[in-house]
N, C-alpha and C positions, 0 to 999 in steps of 0.2 A: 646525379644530375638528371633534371629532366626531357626530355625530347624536342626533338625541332624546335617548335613554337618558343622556346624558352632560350635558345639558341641566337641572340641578338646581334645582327651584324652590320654595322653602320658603315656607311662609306658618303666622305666628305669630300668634296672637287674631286673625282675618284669614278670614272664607269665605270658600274656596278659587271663586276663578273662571274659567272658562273663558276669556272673553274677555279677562283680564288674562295668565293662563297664557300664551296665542296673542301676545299683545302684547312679552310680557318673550323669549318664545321666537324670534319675527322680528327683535325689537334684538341679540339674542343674536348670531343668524346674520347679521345686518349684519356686525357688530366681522370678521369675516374678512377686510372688505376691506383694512381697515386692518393686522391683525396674524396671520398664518397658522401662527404658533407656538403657538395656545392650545393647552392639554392637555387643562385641566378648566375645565368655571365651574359657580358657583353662587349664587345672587341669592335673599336671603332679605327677605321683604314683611312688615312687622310693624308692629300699632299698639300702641304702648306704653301706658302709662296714661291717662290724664285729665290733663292739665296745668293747673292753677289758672285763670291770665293766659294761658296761646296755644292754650288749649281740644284739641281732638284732634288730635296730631299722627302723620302715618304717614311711617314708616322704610324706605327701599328703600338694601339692599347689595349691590352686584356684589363678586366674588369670583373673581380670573382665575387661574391656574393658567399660566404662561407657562413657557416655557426662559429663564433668565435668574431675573430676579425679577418674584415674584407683585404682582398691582396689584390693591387693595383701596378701593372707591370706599363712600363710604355720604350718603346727600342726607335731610333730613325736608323736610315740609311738610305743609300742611295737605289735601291732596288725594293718595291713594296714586297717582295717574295724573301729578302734576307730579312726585311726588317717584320712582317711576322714570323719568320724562322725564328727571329734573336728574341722577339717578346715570348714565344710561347717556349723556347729551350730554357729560360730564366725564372717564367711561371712554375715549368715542371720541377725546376732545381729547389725553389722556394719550398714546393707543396710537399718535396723530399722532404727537404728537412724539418717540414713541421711537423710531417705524419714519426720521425724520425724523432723529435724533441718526445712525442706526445709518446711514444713507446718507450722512452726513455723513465721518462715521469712515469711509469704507469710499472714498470717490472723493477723500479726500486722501492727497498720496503724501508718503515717507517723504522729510526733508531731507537729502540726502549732503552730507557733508562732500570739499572738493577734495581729493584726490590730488596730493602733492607727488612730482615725477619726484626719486627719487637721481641725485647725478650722481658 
């Protein structure tokens, strides 16, 4: 993945905060370990309206940009610190098992079929 600038962090009805900014941007830079084909991300933090019965809920979306196909995670909860907890613990889980498929695919060999000698 590429550095800062590539690093997209949107925040909707939401003051913009430093310390969460810094937060979404180190989870960011984690997911490398896991998957080193990122292009682009983008993780948008937004608290939607008022909700009657489950009172304020906030919105956290990662948005990954891969070779391959894009992986689009989105989690709510009632605290914007658990709910991008929950989207980027479910992105990492995702990016396991793909880099985990793709190893799979990759160290099994293809079945020949025998060779019959003409006689």
């Amino acid at each position: 993945m590429k550095s800062a600038p590539y690093d997209n962090i949107v925040f909707r009805d939401i003051d913009k905060s430093a310390a969460l900014a810094d937060t979404v941007s180190r989870k960011l830079h984690k997911l490398e370990r896991y998957c080193g084909d990122i292009i682009r991300s983008r993780v948008v933090l937004e608290a939607p309206h008022q909700h009657k019965h489950k009172g304020k809920q906030y919105k956290a979306s990662v948005e990954l940009a891969l070779s391959g196909n894009p992986v689009t995670i989105t989690n709510e909860s009632d605290s914007i610190h658990r709910a991008v907890t929950g989207a980027f613990n479910s992105v990492e889980r995702c990016l396991k098992e793909r880099g985990d498929r793709r190893k799979s695919r990759r160290h099994q060999l293809p079945e020949l079929e025998p060779v019959e000698e003409a006689e």
